[in-house]
C-alpha positions as CSV (number, residue, x, y, z in Angstrom):
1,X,28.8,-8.2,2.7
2,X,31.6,-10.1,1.9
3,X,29.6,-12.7,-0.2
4,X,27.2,-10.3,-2.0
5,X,30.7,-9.0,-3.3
6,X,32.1,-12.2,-4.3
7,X,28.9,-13.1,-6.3
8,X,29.3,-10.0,-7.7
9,X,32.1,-10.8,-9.9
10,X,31.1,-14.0,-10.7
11,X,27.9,-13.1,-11.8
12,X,29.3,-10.2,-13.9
13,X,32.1,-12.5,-15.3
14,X,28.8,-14.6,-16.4
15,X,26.9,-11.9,-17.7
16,X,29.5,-10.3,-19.8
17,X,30.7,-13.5,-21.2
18,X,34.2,-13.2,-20.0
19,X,34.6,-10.1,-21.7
20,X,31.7,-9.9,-24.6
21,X,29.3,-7.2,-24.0
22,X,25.8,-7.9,-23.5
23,X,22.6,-6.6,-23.2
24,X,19.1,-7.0,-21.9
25,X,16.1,-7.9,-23.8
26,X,12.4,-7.0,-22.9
27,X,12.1,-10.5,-21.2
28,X,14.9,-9.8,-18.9
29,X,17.2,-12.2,-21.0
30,X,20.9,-11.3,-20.7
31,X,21.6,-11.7,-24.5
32,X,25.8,-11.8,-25.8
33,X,27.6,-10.1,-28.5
34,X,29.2,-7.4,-30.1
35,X,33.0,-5.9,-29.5
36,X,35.0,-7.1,-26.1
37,X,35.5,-5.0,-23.1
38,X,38.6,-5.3,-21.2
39,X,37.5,-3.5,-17.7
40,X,34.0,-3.9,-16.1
41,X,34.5,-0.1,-15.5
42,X,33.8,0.7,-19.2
43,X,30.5,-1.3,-19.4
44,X,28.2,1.4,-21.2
45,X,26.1,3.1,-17.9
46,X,22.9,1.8,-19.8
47,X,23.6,-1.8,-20.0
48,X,25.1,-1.3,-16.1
49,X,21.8,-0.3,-15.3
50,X,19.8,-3.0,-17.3
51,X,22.4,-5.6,-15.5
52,X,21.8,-4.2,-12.2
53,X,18.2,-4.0,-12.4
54,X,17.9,-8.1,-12.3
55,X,19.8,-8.4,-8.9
56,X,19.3,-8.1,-5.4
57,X,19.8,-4.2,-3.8
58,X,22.6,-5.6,-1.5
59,X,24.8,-6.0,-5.2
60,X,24.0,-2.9,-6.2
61,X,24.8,-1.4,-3.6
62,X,28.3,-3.1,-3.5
63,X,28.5,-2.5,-7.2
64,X,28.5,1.3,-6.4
65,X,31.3,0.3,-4.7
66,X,33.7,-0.9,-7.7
67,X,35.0,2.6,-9.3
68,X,33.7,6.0,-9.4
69,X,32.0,5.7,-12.6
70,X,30.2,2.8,-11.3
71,X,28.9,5.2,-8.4
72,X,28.2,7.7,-10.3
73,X,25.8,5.8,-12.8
74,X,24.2,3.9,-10.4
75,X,24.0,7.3,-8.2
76,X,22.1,8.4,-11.5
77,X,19.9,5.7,-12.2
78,X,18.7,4.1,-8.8
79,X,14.9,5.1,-8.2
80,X,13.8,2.0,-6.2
81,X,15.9,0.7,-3.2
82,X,15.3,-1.4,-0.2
83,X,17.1,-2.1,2.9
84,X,14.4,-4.5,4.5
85,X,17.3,-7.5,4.1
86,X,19.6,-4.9,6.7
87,X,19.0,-7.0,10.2
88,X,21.5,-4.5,12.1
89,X,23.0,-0.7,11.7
90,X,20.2,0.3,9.2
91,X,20.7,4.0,10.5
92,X,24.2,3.8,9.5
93,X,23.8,2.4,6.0
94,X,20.7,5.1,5.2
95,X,23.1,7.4,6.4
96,X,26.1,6.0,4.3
97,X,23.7,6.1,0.9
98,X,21.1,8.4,0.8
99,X,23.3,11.0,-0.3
100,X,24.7,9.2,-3.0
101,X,21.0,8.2,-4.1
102,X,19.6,11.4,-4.6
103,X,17.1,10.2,-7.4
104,X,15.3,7.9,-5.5
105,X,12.0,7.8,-6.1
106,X,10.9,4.1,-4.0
107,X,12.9,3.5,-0.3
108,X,11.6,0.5,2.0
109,X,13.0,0.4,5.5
110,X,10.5,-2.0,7.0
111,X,12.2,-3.6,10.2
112,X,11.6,-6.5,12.2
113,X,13.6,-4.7,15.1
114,X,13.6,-0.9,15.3
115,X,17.1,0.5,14.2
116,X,16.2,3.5,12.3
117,X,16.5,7.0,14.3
118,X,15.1,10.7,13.3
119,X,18.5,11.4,11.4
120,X,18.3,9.0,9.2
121,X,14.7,10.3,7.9
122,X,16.1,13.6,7.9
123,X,18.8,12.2,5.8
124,X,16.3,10.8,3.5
125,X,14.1,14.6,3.6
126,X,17.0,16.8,2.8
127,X,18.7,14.7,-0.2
128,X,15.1,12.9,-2.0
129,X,12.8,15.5,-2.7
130,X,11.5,13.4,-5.4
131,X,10.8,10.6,-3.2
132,X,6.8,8.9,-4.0
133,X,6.9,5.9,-2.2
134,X,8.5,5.7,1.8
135,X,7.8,2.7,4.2
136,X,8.7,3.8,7.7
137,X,6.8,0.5,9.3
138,X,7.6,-0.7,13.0
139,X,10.4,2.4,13.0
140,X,9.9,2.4,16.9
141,X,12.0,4.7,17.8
142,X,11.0,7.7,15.4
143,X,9.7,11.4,17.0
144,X,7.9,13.7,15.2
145,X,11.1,15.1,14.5
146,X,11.1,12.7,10.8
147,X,7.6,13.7,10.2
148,X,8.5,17.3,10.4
149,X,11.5,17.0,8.1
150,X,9.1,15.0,5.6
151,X,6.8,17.1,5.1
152,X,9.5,20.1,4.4
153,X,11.7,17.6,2.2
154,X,9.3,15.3,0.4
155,X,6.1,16.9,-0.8
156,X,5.5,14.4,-3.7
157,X,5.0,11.5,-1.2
158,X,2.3,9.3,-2.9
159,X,2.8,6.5,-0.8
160,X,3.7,6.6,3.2
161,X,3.7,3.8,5.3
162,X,4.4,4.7,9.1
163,X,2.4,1.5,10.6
164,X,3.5,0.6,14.2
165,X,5.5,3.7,14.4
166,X,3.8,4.7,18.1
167,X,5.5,7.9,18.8
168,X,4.2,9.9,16.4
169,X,1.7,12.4,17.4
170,X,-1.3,13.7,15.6
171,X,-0.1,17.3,15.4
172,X,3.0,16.1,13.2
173,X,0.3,13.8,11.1
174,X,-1.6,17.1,10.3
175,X,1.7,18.6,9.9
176,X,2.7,16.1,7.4
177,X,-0.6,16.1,5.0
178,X,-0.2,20.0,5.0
179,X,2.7,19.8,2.8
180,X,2.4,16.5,1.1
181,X,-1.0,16.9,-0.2
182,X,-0.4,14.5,-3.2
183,X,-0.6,11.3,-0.7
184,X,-2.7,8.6,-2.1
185,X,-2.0,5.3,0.1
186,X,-1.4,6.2,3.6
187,X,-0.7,3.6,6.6
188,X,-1.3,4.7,9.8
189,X,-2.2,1.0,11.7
190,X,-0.9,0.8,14.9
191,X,-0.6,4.7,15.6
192,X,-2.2,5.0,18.0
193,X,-1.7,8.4,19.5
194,X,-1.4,9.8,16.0
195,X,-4.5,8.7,14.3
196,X,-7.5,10.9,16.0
197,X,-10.5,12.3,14.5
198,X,-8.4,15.9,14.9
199,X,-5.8,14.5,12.9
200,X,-8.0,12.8,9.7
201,X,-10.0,16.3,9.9
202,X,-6.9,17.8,8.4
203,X,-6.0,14.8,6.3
204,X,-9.1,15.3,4.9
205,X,-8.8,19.1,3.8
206,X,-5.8,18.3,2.7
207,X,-5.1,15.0,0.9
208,X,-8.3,15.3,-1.6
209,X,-6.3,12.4,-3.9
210,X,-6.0,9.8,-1.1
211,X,-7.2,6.2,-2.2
212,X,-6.5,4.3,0.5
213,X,-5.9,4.6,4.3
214,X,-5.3,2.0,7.2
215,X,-5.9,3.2,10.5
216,X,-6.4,-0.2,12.2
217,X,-6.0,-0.2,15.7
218,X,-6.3,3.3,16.3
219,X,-9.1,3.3,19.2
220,X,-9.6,7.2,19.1
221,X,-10.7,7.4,15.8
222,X,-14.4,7.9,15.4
223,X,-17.5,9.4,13.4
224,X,-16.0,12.9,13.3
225,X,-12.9,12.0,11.5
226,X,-14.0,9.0,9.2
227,X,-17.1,11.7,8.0
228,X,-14.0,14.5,7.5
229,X,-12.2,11.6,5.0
230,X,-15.7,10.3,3.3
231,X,-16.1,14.4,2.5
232,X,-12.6,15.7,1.7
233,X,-11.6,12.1,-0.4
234,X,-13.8,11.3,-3.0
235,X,-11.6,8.9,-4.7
236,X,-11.3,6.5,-1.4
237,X,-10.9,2.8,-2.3
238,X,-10.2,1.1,0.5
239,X,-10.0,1.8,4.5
240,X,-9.3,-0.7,7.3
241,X,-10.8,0.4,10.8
242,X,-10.0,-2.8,12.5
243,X,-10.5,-1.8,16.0
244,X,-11.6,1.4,15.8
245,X,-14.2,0.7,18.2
246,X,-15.8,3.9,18.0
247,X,-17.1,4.3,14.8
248,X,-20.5,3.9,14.4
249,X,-23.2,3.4,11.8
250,X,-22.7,7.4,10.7
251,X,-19.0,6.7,9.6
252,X,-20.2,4.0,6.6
253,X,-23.3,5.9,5.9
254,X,-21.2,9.0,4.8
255,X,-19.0,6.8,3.2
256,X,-20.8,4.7,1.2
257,X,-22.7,8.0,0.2
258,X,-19.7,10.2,-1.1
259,X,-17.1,7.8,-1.9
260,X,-18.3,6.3,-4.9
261,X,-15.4,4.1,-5.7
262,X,-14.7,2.2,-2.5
263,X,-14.0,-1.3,-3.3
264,X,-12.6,-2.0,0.2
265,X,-14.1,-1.8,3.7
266,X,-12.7,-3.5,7.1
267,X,-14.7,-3.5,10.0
268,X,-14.0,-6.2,11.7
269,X,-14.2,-5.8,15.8
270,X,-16.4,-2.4,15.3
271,X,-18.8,-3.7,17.5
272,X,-21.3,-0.6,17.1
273,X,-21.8,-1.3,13.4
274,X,-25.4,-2.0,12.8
275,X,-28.4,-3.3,9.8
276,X,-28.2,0.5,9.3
277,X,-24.4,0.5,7.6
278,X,-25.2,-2.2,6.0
279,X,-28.4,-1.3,3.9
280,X,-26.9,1.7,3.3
281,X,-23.6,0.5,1.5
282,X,-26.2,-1.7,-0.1
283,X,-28.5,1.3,-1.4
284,X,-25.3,3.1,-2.9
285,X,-24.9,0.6,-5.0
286,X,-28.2,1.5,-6.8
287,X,-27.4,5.1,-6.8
288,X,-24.1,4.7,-8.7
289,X,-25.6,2.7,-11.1
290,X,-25.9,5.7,-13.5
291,X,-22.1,6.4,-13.3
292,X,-21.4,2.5,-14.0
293,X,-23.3,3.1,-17.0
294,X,-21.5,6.4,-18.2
295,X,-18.3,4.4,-18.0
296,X,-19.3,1.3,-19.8
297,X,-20.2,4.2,-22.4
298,X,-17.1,5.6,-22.1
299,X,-15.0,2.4,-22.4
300,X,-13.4,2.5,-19.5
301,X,-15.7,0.2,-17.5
302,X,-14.3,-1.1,-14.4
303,X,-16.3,-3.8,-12.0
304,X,-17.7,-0.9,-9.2
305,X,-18.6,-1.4,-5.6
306,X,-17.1,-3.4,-2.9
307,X,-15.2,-6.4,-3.5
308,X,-14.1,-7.2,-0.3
309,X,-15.8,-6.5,2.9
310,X,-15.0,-7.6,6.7
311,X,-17.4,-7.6,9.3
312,X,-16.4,-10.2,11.6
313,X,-16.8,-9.6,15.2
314,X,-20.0,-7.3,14.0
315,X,-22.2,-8.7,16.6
316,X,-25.2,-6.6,16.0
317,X,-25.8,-7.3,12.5
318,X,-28.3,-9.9,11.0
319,X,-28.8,-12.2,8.3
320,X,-31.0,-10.4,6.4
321,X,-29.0,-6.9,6.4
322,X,-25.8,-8.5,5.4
323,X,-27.7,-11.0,2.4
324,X,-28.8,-7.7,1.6
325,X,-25.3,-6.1,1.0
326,X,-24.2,-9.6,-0.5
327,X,-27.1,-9.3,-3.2
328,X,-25.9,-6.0,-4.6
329,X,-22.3,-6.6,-5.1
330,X,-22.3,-10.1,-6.5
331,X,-18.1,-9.6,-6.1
332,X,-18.5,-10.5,-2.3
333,X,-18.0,-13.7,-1.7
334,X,-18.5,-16.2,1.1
335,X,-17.8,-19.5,-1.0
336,X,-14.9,-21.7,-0.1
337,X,-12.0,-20.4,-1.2
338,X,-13.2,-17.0,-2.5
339,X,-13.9,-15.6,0.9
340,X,-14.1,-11.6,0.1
341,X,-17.2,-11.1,3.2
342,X,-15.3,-12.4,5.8
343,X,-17.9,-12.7,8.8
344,X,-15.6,-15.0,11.5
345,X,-17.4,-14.5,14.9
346,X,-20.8,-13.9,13.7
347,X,-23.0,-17.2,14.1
348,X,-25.8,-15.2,13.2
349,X,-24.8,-14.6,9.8
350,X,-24.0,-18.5,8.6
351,X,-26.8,-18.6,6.5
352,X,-25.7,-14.9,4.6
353,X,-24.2,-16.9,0.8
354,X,-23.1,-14.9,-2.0
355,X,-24.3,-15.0,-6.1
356,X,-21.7,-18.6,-6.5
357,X,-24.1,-20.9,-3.9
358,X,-27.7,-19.4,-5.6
359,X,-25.8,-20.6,-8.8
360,X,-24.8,-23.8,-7.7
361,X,-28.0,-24.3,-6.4
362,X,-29.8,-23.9,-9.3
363,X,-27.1,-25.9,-11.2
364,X,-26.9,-28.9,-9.2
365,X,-30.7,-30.4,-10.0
366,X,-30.1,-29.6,-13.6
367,X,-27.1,-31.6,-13.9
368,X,-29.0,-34.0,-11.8
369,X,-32.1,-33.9,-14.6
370,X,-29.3,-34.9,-17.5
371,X,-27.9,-37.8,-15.1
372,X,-31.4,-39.6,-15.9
């Protein structure tokens, strides 16, 4: 990290003006001024943090390097950190800093090769309880052992990402959501052996605030399970069962009739999706119309219903089922380059259009009429 060092000076030497102080305005403009400072170790801990906060996590993370006051503040202030840029020894350097970081509240440690082992997450669960926001993805070589210390070290997760991480079991998933029942975006894609209906049973007794759950991939999830999340999560937003071949038409029907807020549904490859899930995402959008209402009245109207929907690979569905679904939420689109119903694979479904062509149908001969 020899150059991240060097850049570090100079970019300090530039930012203080050779010696003037500066500070930071709203627009993240280093603005100059004010009495001179000899040592960079006696820059005011504020303005460190304001200068800090505009470069890369590689410089802070030598700044915390320079002096012990420098450590200390940044040990103080740092609440977001990644280490994504970290191609090798990963393990090591969560090891190295966690325990100086104790305040973080954001920690990315998505890899393109797994490096990270359960010591390091245990690391992470026994000094950042107040950690919201984790992303575990393609973490390879992780046991339940990291789940285990999660859910015993950081029970104000909001946000988990463990996508790809194919060791963990379903036990340890129930395990987790037991203790960190304040999850709201959870990521389970690629796990395979931990995402079963068993598993999102207890996700669903116990994570009533979750938004928003991938579990793409995961071939053992079915009806059971998805019915368990559309009962227990209310607020659901947004799922992703691409591949979940086992769902059926009873997994959207409960979901388009208790989640009244999902905005996101992907489907695509669940081949036993039928007109039935369809029409019945399309009748829920009458039946919330009262509540679309009460917010309008309320002033806090936001657009409802789906806005993006993926069915592609839905053999069984037809045209009119799916023009059906297209009719009630006029945010689906299948125009060119708006394309929120994505229906790639399904010839039978080329002549479903969405609210922009009936529009630029009727347009089109009136433009035409003031032509002549």
């Amino acid at each position: 990290m020899r150059e991240t060092g060097e850049g570090l000076g100079l970019n300090f030497e530039k930012l203080l003006g050779f010696g003037d102080v500066v500070d930071v305005n709203e627009n993240k403009n280093i603005v100059c001024g004010g009495p001179k400072i000899s040592e960079w170790k006696n820059i005011p801990v504020e303005l460190l943090l304001r200068i800090l906060s505009l470069v890369d996590d590689p410089t802070v993370i030598v700044a915390s390097g320079v002096c012990h006051g420098w450590r200390d503040a940044i040990s103080w202030g740092l609440t977001h950190l990644s280490l994504s840029w970290c191609k090798k020894n990963m393990n090591n350097l969560v090891l190295s800093l966690v325990p100086k970081f104790t305040n973080l509240q954001v920690l990315i440690l998505r890899q393109d090769s797994p490096q990270l082992q359960d010591v390091a997450v245990e690391t992470i669960a026994s000094y950042c309880s107040d950690l919201q926001e984790l992303d575990l993805s393609k973490s390879f070589r992780l046991t339940d052992r990291s789940l285990y210390a999660l859910a015993r070290g950081c029970p104000n997760l909001v946000k988990l990402n463990i996508s790809g991480c194919s060791a963990f079991s379903d036990t340890a998933v129930a395990y987790l959501s037991g203790f960190c029942r304040k999850l709201k975006i959870l990521n389970l894609c690629g796990c395979v052996k931990a995402a079963s209906d068993r598993a999102l049973k207890v996700i669903g007794y116990n994570c009533d605030q979750l938004q928003s759950i991938n579990l793409g991939w995961c071939d053992r999830v079915g009806d059971e399970g998805v019915k368990s999340l559309a009962y227990g999560c209310p607020d659901l937003q947004a799922l992703d069962f691409c591949g979940c071949v086992l769902i059926t038409d009873e997994s959207v029907i409960a979901l388009a009739n208790n989640c009244r807020h999902l905005r996101s549904l992907g489907l695509y490859f669940c081949k036993n999706i039928t007109d039935r899930a369809m029409y019945s995402l399309a009748h829920s959008r009458v039946k919330n119309k009262h509540e679309m209402w009460a917010s309008v009245k309320k002033n806090r109207y936001e657009e409802e219903g789906l806005t993006n929907l993926n069915i592609s690979q839905c053999t069984a569905l037809t045209p009119p089922a799916v023009q059906a679904l297209c009719d009630s939420f006029p945010a689906l689109h299948t125009c060119s380059g708006r394309h929120s119903l994505i229906i790639s694979g399904c010839l039978s479904l080329t002549s479903v259009h969405c609210a922009c062509a009936v529009q630029a149908h009727r347009t089109t001969p009136a433009m035409a009429h003031l032509a002549h």
